[in-house]
C-alpha positions as CSV (number, residue, x, y, z in Angstrom):
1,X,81.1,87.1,86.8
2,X,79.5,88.4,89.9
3,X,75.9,90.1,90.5
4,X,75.5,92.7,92.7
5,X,74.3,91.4,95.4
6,X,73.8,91.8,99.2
7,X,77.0,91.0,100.6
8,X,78.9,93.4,97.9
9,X,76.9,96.3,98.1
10,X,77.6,95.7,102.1
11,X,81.2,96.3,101.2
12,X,80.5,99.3,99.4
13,X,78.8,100.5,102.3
14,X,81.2,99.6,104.6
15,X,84.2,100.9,102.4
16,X,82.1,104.5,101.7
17,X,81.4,105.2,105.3
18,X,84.7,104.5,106.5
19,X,86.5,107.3,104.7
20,X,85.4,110.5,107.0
21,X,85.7,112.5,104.1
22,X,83.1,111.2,102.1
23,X,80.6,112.5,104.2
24,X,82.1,116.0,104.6
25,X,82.4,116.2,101.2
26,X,78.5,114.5,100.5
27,X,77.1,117.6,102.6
28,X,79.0,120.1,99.9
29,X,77.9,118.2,96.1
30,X,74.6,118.3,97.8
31,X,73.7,121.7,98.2
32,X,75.8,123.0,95.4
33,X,76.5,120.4,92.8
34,X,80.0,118.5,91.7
35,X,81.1,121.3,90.1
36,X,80.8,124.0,92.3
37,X,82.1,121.7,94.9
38,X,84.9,121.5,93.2
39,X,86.2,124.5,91.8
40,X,89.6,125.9,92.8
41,X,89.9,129.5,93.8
42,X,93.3,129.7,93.6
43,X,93.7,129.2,89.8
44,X,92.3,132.7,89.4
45,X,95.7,134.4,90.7
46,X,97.4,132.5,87.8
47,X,95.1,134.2,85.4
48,X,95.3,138.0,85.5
49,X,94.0,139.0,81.9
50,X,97.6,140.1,80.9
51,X,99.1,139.0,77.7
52,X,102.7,140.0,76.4
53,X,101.4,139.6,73.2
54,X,98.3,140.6,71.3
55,X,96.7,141.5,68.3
56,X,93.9,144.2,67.0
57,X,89.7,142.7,67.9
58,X,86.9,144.3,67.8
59,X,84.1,144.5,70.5
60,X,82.9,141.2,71.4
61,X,80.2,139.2,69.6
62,X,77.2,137.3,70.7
63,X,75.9,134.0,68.6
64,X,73.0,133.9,71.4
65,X,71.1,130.6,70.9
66,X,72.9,129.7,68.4
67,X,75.4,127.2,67.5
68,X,77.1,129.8,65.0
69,X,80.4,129.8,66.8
70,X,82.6,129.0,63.6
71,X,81.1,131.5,62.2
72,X,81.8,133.6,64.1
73,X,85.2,133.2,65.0
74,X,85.8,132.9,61.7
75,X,84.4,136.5,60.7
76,X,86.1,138.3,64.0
77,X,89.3,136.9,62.7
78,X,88.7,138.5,59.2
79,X,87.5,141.5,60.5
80,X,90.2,142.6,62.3
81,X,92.1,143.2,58.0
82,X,88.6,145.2,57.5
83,X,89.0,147.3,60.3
84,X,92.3,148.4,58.8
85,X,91.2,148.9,55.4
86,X,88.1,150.6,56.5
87,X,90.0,152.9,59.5
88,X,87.3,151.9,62.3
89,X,87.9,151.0,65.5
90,X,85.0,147.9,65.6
91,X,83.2,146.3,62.6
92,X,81.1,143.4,62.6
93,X,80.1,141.1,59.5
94,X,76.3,139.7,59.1
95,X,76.6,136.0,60.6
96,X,72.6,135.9,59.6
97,X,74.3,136.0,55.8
98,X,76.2,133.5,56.1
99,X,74.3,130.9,57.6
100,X,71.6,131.2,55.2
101,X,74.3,130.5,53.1
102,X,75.4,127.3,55.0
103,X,72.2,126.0,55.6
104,X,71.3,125.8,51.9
105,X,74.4,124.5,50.5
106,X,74.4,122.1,53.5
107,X,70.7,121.0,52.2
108,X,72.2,120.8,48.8
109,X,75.4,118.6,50.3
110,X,73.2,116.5,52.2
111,X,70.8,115.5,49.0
112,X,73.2,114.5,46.8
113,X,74.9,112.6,49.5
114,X,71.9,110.5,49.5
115,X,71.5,110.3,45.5
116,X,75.3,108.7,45.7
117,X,74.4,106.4,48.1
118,X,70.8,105.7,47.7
119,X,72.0,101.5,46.7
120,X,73.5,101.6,50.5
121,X,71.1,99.3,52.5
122,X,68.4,101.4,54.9
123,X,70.2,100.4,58.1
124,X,73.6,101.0,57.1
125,X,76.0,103.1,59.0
126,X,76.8,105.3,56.3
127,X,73.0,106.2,55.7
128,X,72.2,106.7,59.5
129,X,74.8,108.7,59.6
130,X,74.0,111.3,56.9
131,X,70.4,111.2,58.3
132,X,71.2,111.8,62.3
133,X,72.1,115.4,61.7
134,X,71.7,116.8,58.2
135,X,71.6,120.3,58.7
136,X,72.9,121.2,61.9
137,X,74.3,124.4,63.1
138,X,78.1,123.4,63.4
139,X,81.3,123.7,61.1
140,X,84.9,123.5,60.5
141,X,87.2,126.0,58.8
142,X,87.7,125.0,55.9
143,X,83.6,124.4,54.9
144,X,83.7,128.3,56.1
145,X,86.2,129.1,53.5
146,X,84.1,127.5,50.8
147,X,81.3,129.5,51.6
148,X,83.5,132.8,51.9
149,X,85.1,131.7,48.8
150,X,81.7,131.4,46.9
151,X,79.5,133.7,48.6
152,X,81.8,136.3,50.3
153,X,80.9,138.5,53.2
154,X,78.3,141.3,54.1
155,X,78.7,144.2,57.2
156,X,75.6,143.5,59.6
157,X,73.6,146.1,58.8
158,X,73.3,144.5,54.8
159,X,71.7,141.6,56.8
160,X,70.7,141.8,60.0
161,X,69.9,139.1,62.8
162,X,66.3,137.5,62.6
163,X,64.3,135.7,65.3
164,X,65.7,132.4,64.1
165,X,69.2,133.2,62.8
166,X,69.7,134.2,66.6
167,X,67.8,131.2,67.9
168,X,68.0,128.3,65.3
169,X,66.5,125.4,67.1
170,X,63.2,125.7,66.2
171,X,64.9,126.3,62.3
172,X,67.2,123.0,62.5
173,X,64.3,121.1,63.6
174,X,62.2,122.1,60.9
175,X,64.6,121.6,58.4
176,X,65.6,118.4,59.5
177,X,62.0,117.1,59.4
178,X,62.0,118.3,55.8
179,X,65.4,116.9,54.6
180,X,64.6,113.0,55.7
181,X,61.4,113.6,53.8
182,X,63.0,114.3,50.6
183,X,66.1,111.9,51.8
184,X,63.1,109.3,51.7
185,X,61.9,110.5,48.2
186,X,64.8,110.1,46.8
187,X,65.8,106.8,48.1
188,X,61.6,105.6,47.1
189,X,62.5,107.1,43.5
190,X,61.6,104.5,41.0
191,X,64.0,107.1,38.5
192,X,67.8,105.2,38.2
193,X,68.9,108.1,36.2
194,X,71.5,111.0,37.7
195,X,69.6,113.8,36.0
196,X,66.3,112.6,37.0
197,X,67.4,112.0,40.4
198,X,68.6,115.6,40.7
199,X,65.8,117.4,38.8
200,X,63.7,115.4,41.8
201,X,66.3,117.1,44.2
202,X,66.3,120.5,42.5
203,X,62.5,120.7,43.1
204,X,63.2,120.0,47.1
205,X,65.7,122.4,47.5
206,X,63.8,125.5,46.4
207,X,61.5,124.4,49.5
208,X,64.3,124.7,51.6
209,X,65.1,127.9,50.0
210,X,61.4,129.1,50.5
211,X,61.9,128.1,54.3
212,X,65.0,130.2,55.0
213,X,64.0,132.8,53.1
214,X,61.4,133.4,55.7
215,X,63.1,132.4,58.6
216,X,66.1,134.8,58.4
217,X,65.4,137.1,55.0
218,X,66.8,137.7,51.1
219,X,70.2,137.6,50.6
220,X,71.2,140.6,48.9
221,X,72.9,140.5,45.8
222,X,75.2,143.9,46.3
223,X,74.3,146.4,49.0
224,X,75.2,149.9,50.0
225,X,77.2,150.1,53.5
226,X,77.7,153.7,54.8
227,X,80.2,154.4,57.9
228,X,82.6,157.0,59.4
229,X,85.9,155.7,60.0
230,X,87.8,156.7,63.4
231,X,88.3,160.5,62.1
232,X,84.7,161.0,61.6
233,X,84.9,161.1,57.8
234,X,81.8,160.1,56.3
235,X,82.4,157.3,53.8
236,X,80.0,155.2,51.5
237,X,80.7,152.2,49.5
238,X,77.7,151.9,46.6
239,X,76.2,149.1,45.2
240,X,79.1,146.6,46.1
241,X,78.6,142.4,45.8
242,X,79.4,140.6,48.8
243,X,82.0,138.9,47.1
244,X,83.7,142.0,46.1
245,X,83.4,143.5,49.4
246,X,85.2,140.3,51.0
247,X,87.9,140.6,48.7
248,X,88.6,144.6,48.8
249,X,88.2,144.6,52.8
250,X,89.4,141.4,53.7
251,X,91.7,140.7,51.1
252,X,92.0,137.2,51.7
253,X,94.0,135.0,49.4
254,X,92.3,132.1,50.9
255,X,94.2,128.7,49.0
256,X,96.9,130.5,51.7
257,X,95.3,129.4,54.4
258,X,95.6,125.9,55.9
259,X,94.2,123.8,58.7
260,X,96.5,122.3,61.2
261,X,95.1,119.6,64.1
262,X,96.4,117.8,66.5
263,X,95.3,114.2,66.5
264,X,98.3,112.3,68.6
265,X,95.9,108.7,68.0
266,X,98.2,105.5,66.1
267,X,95.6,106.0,63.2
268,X,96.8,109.0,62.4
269,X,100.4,109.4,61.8
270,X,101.6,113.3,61.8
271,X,103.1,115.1,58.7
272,X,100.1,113.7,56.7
273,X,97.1,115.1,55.2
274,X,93.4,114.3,56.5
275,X,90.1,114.6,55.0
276,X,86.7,113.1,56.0
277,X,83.6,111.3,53.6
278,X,80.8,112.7,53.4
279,X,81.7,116.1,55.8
280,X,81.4,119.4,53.8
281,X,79.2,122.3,53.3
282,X,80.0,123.6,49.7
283,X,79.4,120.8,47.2
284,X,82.2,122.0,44.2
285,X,84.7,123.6,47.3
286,X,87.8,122.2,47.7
287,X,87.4,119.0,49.7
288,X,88.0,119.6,53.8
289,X,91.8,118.9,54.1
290,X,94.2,119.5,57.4
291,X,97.5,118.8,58.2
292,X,98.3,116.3,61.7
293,X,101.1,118.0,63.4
294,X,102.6,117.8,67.0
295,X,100.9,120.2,69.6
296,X,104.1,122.1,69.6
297,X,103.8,123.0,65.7
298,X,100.0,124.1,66.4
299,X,101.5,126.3,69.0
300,X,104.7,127.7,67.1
301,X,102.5,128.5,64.0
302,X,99.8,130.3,66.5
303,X,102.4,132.3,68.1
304,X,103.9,133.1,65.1
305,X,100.8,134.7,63.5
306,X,100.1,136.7,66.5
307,X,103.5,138.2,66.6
308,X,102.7,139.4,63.1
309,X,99.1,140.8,64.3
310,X,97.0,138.1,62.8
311,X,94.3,136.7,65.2
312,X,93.7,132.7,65.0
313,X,91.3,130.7,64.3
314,X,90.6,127.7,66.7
315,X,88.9,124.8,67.6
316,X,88.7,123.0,71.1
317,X,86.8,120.8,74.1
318,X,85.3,124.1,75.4
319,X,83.5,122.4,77.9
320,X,86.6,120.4,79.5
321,X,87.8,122.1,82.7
322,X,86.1,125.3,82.5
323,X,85.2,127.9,84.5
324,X,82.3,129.8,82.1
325,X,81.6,133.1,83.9
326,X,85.3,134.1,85.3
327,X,86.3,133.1,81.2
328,X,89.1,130.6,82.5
329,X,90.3,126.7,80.8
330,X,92.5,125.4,83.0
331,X,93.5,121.7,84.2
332,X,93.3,123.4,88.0
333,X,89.9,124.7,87.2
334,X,88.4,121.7,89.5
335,X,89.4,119.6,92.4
336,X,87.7,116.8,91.5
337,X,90.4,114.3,92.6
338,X,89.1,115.5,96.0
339,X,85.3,115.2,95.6
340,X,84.7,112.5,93.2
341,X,88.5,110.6,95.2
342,X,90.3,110.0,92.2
343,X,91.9,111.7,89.1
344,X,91.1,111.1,85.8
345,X,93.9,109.4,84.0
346,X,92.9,109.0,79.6
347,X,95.4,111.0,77.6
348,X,94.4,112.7,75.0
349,X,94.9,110.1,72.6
350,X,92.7,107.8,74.1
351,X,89.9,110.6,75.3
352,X,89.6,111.0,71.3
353,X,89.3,106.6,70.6
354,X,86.9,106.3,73.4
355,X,84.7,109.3,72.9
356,X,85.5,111.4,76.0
357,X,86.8,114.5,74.3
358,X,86.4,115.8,70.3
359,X,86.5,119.6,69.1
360,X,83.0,121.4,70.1
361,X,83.9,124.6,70.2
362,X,85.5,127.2,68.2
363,X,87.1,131.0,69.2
364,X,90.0,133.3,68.3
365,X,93.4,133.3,69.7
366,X,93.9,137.4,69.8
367,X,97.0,137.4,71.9
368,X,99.7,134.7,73.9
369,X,101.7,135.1,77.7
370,X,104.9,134.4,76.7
371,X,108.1,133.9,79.7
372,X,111.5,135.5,79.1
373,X,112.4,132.5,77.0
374,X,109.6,132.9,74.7
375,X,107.7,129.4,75.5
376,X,103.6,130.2,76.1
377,X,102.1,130.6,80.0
378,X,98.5,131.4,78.8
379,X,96.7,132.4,75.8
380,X,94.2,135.6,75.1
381,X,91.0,134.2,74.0
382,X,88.1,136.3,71.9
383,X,84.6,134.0,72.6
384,X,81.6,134.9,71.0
385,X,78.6,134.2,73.5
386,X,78.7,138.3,74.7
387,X,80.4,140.3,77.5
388,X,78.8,138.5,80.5
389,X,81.2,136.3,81.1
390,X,84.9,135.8,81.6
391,X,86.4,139.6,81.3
392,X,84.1,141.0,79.7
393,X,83.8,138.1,77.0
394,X,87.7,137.6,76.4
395,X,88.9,133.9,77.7
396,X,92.0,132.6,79.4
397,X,93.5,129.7,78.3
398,X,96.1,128.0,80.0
399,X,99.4,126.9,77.7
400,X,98.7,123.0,79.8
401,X,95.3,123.3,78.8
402,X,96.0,124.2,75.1
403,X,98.0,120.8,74.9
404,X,95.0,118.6,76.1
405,X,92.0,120.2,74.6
406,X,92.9,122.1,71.7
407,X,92.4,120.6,68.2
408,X,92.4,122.7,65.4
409,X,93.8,126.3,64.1
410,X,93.8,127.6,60.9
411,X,96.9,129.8,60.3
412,X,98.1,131.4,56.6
413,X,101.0,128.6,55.3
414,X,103.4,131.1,55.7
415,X,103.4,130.7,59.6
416,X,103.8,127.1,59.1
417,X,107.2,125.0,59.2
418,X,107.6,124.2,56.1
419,X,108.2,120.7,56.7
420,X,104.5,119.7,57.5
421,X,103.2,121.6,54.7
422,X,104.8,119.1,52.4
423,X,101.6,116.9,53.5
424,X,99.8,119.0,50.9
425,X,101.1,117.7,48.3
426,X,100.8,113.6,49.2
427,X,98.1,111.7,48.7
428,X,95.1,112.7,51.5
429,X,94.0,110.1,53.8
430,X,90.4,109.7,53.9
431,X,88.9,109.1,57.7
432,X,85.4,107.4,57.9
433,X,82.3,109.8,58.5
434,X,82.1,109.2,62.1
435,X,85.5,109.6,62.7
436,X,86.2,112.2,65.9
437,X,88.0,114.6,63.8
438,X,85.0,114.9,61.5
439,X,83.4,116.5,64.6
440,X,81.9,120.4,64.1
441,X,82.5,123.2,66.3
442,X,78.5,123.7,67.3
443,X,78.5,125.3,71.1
């Protein structure tokens, strides 16, 4: 094996300077920056805005400095069946609500994840796992449907944004500092018993209760919501649960809907069903469960919900190839073959087994380009980080773009060939903690 040494970094030299377009391009990535010296212009004229095929939204949404985007996307996709049932043009539901929500059943989760394990070894890669992140902001679909399922949904105005709901660092931090205390008092516990064991865990939960409370208010227990719909009719509803109000004004059967990815790595064949240890918000919910299909069944079943009206759940690479303030994803978003002097050549496959790509993200699909034969050009995309950027907060996604860096959607079954649903009723395969698929949508 060689060193670098003299006479090779000559050759770099030698081989650098005699390429004339290394030092035109040098002058550009130094003033502006790879990325800026990269973009390409001409992949705006390919994205106009125009979709043959959308669905209701409302106005656009803003986590802020938050990493609420499941969230989100998850209540701007049920909103659109309240709108309807309500007869407004726009509605929002309380994120702040549901992320109190989260962040005390992830508590919960997370402590009884470390009474089942507390005979793992200290070191372990289980046990440095469940302590590198206990209670971060990020999620999957189906943890959301868990807490919709147990908790259901409120308007804003029943709970609205605090300082730290719409900036949750400070929060996270806290809570985390808490949560490896109590992860240590457990795992110190002289008590062997279960019950013991959780009566000690019980106790430390309230004082994560105590700390949300604070941080982003009471949760209410049934509320009053008053509106006029778009005739100007005065309408109240009185003294309603959130769980009631999620069922009458979303209507949700939610054991409908289903989680598809697409995970093209050797370990994980498709037409089979997935799940992932130790990843879940809801302790008694239905374990996380999604069904590997091809890319081109994650499209179909997309396409075919939004031809019906229904907005889609999904969850991608946001920050691969895109161009944040115009609102554009797109594999022509950069020219970096010409500044950096080469391609990049992993396929999606191998970006997810060698750690350069995993879902980060997660938005709505509210409508798809379509050609005269009905195959996708570009898709609609409704972001929730406000109206600043792309047009005026709705996304373009190119259909090449889709195939690469898209991951997950969550569709009702009955949008689904029916052939990969059968997956639900195999045996589920159980992917280790770390796994890339157990990653949470958190941007």
């Amino acid at each position: 094996m060689n060193n670098i040494d003299k006479s090779v970094l000559d050759s770099y030299k030698s081989r650098y300077l005699s390429d004339k377009t290394n030092l035109a391009v040098a002058g550009a990535i130094a003033k502006v920056g790879f990325q800026d010296a990269s973009v390409n212009n001409d992949i705006l004229r390919k994205h106009d805005f125009v979709f043959s095929n959308e669905t209701k939204r409302g106005l656009i949404t803003n986590q802020k400095a938050s990493g609420r985007c499941w969230m989100f996307s998850a209540l701007n996709t049920a909103r659109v069946d309240t709108m309807a049932a309500l007869n407004v043009d726009t509605f929002e539901f309380s994120q702040n609500y549901t992320l109190f929500w989260d962040k005390l059943e992830k508590s919960n989760y997370f402590l009884d994840s470390i009474i089942a394990t507390k005979d793992e070894e200290q070191g372990s890669r289980v046990i440095m796992h469940l302590l590198s992140d206990p209670v971060q902001d990020g999620g999957q679909w189906d943890m959301f449907s868990g807490i919709l399922k147990k908790y259901g949904a409120v308007p804003k105005s029943a709970m609205p944004e605090t300082f730290h709901s719409s900036n949750t660092r400070l929060l996270n931090n806290l809570l985390t500092k808490k949560l490896r205390e109590y992860a240590r008092d457990i795992r110190n516990s002289k008590e062997t018993s279960v019950d013991a064991l959780k009566a000690l865990k019980e106790d430390r939960l309230y004082r994560i209760y105590n700390i949300l409370t604070k941080a982003l208010g009471e949760v209410p227990e049934t509320f009053t919501y008053e509106y006029r719909d778009k005739d100007n009719n005065f309408h109240r509803i009185s003294n309603i649960t959130p769980v009631d109000f999620f069922n009458k004004y979303v209507g949700w059967d939610l054991d409908s809907k289903v989680s598809l990815i697409n995970a093209p790595t050797s370990d994980k064949p498709y037409g089979k069903s997935y799940t992932v240890k130790y990843l879940g918000t809801i302790k008694e919910a239905k374990p996380i469960q999604y069904i590997n299909v091809p890319i081109e069944a994650l499209k179909a079943a997309a396409i075919n919900a939004i031809k019906d009206g229904h907005p889609v759940w999904f969850g991608c690479d946001v920050g691969q190839f895109s161009l944040r303030d115009a609102g554009i994803m797109d594999l022509d978003a950069f020219n970096y073959d010409l500044t950096i002097g080469e391609d990049f050549s992993l396929n999606k496959a191998e970006r997810l087994d060698y750690g350069e790509s995993m879902l980060t993200h997660a938005m709505v699909f509210v409508g798809v380009d379509l050609d005269d034969d009905g195959n996708p050009i570009k898709w609609k995309v409704e972001n929730s980080w406000g109206d600043k950027s792309g047009d005026k907060g709705i996304f373009s996604m190119s259909d090449a773009w889709f195939d690469q860096y898209n991951y997950q959607i969550m569709v009702d079954k009955k949008y689904v060939d029916a052939k990969w649903l059968k997956a639900l009723d195999e045996p589920v395969v159980e992917l280790e903690p770390w796994d890339p698929m157990g990653a949470l949508a958190v941007y």
